[in-house]
N, C-alpha and C positions, 0 to 999 in steps of 0.2 A: 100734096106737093110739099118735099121736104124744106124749110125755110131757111134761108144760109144769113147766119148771123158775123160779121167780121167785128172782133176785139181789135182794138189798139188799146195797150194799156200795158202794166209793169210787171210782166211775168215772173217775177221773181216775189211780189206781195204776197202776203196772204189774204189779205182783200180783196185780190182779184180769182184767187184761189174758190174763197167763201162765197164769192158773189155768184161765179158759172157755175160750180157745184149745184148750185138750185135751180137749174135749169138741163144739168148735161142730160137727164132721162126723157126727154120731148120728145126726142128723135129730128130735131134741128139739126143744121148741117154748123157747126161752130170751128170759126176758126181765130185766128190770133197775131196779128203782128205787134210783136216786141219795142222795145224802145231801148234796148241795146244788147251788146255779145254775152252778159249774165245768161246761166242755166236757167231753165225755167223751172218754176219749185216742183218739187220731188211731191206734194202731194195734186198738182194740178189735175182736175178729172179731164176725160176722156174731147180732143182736142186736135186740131192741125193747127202746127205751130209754122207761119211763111217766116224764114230764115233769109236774108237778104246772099248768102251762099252757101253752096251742099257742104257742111261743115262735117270733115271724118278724122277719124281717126290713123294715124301714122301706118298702121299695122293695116287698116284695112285699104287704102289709100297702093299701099304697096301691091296687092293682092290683086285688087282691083287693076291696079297698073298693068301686070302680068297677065293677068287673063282678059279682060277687054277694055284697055285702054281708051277706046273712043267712046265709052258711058262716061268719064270722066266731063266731055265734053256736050255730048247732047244732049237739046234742051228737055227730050221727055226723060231725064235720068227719076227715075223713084225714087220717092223717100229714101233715104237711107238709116234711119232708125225711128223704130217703136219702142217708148221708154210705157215704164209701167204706169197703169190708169189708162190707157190707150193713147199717150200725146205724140202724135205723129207730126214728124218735122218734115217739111219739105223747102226748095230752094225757091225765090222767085226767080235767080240766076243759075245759070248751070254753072257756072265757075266755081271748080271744087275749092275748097283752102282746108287746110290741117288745123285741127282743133286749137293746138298750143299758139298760133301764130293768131285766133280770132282776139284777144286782149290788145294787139295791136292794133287790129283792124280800125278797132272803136275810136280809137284815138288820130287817125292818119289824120281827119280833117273831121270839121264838124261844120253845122250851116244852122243860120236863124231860123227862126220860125216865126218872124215878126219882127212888131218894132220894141217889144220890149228885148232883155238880154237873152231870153232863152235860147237855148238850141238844142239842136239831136248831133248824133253820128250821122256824116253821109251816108252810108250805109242801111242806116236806119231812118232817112228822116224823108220827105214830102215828097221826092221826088221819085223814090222807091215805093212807098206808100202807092201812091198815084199810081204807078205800073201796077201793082198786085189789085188794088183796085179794076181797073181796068180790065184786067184778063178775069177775075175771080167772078166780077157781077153779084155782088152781096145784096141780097134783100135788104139788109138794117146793116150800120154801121153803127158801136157803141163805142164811144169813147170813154174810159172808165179815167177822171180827174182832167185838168185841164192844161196846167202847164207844159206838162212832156207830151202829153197825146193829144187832149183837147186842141193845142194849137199846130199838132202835126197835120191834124187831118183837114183843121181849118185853112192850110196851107195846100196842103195836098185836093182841097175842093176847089180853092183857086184858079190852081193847076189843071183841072178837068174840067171845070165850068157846067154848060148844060149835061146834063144826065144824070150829077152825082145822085148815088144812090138818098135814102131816108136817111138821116142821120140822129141819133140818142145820147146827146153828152150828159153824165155823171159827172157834177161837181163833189171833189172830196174834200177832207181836210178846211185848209185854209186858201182854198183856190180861190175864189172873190172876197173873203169877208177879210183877208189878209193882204192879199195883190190889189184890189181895189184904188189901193191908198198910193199908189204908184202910178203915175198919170199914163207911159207904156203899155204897163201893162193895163190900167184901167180900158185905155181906146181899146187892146187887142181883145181882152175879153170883150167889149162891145160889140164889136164885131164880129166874135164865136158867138153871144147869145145872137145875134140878130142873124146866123145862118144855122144855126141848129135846127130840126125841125118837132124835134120834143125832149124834153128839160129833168133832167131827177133830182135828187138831193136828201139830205137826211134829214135839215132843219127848216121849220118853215122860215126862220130869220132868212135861209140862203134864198128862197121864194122871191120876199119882198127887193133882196138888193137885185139879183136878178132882174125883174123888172123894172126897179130905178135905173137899170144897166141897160135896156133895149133888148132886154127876151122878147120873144114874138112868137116864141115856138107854145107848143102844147107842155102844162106840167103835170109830170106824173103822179102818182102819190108819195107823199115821203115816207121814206123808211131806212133804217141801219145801211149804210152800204155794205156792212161785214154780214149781212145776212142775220140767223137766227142762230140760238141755242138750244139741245138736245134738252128739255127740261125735264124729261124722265132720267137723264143723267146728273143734272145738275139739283133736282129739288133733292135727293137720296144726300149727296156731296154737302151741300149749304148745311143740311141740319146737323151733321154732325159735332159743330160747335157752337156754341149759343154765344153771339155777335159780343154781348158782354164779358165773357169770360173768355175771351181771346187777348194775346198776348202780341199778336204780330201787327206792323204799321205798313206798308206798300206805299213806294214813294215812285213815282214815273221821270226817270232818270236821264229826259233829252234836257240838251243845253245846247240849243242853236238858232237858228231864224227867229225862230218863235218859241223852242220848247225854255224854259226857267226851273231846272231843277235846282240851281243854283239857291233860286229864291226859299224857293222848299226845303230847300236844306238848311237855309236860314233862319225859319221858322221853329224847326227841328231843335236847334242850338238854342234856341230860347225859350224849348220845352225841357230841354235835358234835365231839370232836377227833379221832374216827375217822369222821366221814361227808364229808368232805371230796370224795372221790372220786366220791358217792353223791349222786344227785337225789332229792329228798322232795314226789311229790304229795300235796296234802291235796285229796280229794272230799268234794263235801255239802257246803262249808264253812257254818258256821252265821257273820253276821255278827263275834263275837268272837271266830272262829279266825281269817277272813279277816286283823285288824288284827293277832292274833299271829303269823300267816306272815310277816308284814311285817317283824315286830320282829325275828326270828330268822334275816330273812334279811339286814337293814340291821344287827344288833349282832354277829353270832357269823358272816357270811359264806357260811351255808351256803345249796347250791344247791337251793330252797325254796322252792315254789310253788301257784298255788291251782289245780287244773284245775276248766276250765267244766263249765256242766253237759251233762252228758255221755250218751248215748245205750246200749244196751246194749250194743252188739258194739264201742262203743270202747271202752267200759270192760273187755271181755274183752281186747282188743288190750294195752291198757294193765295188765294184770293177767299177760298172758302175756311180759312184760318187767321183771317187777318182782320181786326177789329175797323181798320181804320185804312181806305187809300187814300191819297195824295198828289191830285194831277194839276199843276202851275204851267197854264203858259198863253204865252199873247196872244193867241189866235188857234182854232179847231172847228172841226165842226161838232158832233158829239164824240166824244172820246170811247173810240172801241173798249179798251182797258177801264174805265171809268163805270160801262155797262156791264162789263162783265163782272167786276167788283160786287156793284149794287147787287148784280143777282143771285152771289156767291151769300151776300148778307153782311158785306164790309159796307162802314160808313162813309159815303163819298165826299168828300172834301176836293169841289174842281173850281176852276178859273171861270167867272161870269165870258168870257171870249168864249166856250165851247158848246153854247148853244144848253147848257144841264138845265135851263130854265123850262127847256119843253119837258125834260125828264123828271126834276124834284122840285121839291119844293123847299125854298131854304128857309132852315131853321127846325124842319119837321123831318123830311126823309133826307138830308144832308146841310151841306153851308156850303153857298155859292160866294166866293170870293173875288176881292180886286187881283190882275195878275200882278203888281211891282207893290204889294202894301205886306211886307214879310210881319210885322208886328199883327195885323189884321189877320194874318192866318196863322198865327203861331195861336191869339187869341181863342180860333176857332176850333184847332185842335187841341188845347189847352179842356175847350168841351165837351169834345169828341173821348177824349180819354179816359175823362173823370166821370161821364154822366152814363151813367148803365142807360137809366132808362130810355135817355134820348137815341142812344142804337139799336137797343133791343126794338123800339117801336116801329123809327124808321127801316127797321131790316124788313119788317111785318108789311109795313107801306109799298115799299120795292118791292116786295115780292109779288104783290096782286099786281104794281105795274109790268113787270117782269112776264108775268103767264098773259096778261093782255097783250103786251108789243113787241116778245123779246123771244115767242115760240117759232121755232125754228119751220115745223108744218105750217104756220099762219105767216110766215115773211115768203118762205118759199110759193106757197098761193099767189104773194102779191108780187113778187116776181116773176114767175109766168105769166100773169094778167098783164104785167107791161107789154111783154111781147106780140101776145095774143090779143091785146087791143090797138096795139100798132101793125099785125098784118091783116087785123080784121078792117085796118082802115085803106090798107092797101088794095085789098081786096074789092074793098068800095069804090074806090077810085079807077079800077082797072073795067071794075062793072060799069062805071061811068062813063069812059072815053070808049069804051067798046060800040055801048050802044048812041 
């Protein structure tokens, strides 16, 4: 029996991209509801995307009009597009709307999802949920992160009471170890942990709050949420430049809730009379890093720049050249970019908030730092720069972590085992009440 899995989660991540990708070959039945009118990403694998209306095109919209008008309306209308990878869309409504007009849609009205501030689109949010639920009958519901999805479906369980399906929420980022601290949202995440029915996460820190928080559910094993890496591609890529004789710096460029590129760029300025030699990408930039790139590169000279936005195998390119990254900010879980770095063979320099204490060890395979002490990381990079030997070492350290935890065939395994141990428990259960 085919196993039908329902996503709720951010079709437009590449997180959520990475994560199904290791699972689309099962022959599960996988499908997907969005958390708003955004495209769904262009490399998402093979997929039914429920679309809260049969979203077309003007031209076909027309066509259709003319030849059979009353498909427009009924509820068994088909999909009306297959994009490439196989991600089939389909309506939970038959009410068509013209593609240009769904950017409004998102916006008409929105609704809570709690008592903290969050909310969806109507369109998108618990109430629509709950109907696709309903008619779909999902074996597993996974919610991949908590505040957009986590608390839709926690709403949307409300909503249906007895029957809901199993449920499998994925904490990402900064979803407890950041909202925690917020008494709202603290109750409402209590609340999702104590109706979840099995728990994932990447760090065991997120474990422990977690159940200071009233998890109750089953935890699964921890691992990356972005999946694994190709390391027959990437051990070939890393050696091409020897971690000491690189010349490039990766600096991770949000400045918002929680990201502090700002700080990092502070740091920077209080390296500048040794980076001279040294090119400084800033990624992600968030609008007031862009105009401080600017500043630091028209007052102080140095070679300081913004890279576009950038794809994943460039950003591995560009990570496998770069001596030194640089990730500041108040809250993370493990930092995707941070990983990929180390495996590339750059020396990581992250924020003690992002969990890198499961991953190095500071002072040896990088330096864990305070996030708001810019003197304390300029210090750090000050020896990240000058000390061949301390990167060439730690490149050497990362890397044996890297082939233990970071193989894309050994994440994918433990990925499927999630699945396959929560229908093997279904299974038991049904063998149960049967007899």
């Amino acid at each position: 029996m085919s196993r039908k899995i329902l996503f709720v989660a951010m079709q437009m991540s590449q997180h959520t991209v990475r994560w199904i990708r290791q699972i689309a070959d099962q022959g599960w039945d996988l499908h997907l509801f969005p958390v708003n009118y955004l495209p769904v990403h262009h490399e998402m694998p093979g997929i039914t995307v429920h679309q809260p209306w049969q979203t077309i095109r003007p031209r076909l919209f027309l066509k259709t009009l003319r030849s059979d008008p009353w498909r427009l309306l009924r509820s068994s209308t088909p999909p009306i597009s297959l994009r490439p990878h196989g991600v089939l869309e389909r309506a939970i409504y038959p009410l068509p709307i013209l593609s240009p007009f769904a950017p409004y849609l998102n916006g008409i009205k929105r609704v809570r999802l709690g008592e903290s501030e969050a909310v969806a689109p109507l369109a998108y949010g618990p109430h629509v949920l709950a109907r696709l639920i309903r008619t779909l009958k999902p074996d597993l519901i996974h919610s991949l992160e908590f505040q957009h999805c986590g608390y839709n479906v926690l709403r949307a369980k409300e909503l249906i009471g007895d029957g809901f399906p199993p449920w499998l929420a994925t904490n990402w980022g900064s979803d407890i170890y950041y909202y925690r601290q917020f008494e709202n949202h603290r109750r409402q995440i209590s609340r999702l942990l104590g109706n979840v029915d099995y728990y994932s996460c990447e760090c065991v820190r997120d474990i422990e709050l977690a159940q200071e928080l009233g998890l109750s559910g089953r935890v699964m094993p921890v691992m990356p949420n972005s999946g694994g890496l190709d390391l027959g591609v990437v051990g070939p890529m890393r050696q091409m430049h020897q971690p000491s004789r690189r010349r490039l710096i990766m600096v991770k460029g949000y400045q918002h809730f929680v990201g502090l590129a700002l700080t990092a760029l502070e740091a920077v300025e209080r390296c500048a009379p040794i980076l001279h030699d040294f090119n400084i990408l800033v990624f992600s930039a968030s609008p007031p890093v862009v105009k401080r790139v600017e500043e630091l590169r028209v007052s102080l000279g140095l070679n300081i720049s913004v890279l576009p936005h950038s794809g994943h195998d460039t950003m591995l390119r560009m990570f496998s050249r770069a001596r030194i990254y640089l990730g500041i900010s108040l809250s993370d879980a493990i930092s995707t970019s941070m990983l990929e770095a180390l495996a590339m063979g750059a020396f990581p320099i992250q924020t003690s908030t992002a969990c890198c204490d499961e991953w190095i060890e500071d002072g040896e395979s990088g330096f864990i730092v305070p996030p708001e002490a810019p003197e304390i990381i300029a210090d750090r990079l000050r020896r990240a720069i000058t000390d061949d030997a301390l990167v060439d070492h730690a490149a050497e350290i990362n890397w044996r972590t890297v082939r233990e935890r970071l193989d894309q065939n050994i994440l994918k395994g433990k990925a499927i085992a999630f699945y396959e141990e929560i229908f093997a428990g279904l299974n038991g259960s049904a063998s149960a009440t049967s007899t």
